[in-house]
C-alpha positions in Angstrom: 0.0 0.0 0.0 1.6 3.5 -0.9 1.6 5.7 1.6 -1.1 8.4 -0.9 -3.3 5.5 0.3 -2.5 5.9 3.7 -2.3 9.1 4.6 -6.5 9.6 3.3 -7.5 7.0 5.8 -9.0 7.6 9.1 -7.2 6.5 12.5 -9.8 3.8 13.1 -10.0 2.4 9.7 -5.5 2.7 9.8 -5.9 0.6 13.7 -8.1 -2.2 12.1 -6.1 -2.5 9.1 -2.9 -2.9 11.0 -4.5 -5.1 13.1 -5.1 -7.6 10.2 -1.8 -7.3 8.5 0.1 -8.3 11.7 -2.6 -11.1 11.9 -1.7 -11.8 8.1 2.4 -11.5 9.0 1.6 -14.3 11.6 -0.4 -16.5 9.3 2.3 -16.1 6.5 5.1 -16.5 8.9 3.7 -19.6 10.0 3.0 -21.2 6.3 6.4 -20.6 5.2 7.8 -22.4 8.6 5.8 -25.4 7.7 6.3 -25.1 4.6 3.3 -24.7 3.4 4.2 -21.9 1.5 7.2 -20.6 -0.2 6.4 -16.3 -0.6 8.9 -15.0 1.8 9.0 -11.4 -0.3 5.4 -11.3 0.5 6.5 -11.4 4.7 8.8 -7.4 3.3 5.6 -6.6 1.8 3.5 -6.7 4.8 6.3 -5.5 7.1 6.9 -2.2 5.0 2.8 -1.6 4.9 2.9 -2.2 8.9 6.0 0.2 9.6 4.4 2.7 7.0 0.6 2.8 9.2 2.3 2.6 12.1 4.4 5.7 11.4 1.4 7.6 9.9 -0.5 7.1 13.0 2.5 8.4 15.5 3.1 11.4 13.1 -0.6 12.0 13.9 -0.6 11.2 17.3 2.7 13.7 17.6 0.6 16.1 15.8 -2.6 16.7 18.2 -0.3 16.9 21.3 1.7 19.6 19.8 -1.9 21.0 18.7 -2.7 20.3 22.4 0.2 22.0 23.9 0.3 25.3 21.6 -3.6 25.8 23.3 -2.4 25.7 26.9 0.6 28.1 25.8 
C-alpha cells in the first residue's frame, strides 16, 4: 500500500487495518515455517505496509499533542 493511500484514511480504519496485516504476518510466517508456502518477499511486503501505518498514525498522534500544547501556551 503506498503511503497516498495511507495518509487519506482515518485513524480507526489505519488501527483495524494494522491489526489484520500483523494477523496476516503471523499467518504467512507460520505457512512458510511449515512449509506450506514458499512467498517469503510477501513477509517485506506486509512489514513495510505495517511500519508505514504505524508511522502515519504516531506522526498523527505527535501532531494533536503539539496542537494540544500550543492551546495551553
Amino acid at each position: 500500500m503506498k503511503v497516498k493511500e495511507i495518509v487519506i484514511k482515518k485513524d480507526t480504519d489505519l488501527e483495524v487495518q494494522l491489526k489484520d496485516l500483523k494477523n496476516k504476518l503471523t499467518k504467512t510466517r507460520f505457512e512458510i515455517a511449515t512449509k506450506e508456502s514458499n512467498k517469503m518477499h510477501e513477509i517485506g511486503k506486509i512489514k513495510l505496509t505495517i511500519a508505514r501505518i504505524e508511522t502515519i498514525l504516531r506522526e498523527r498522534q505527535l501532531q494533536r499533542e503539539e496542537e494540544k500544547n500550543e492551546k495551553k501556551a
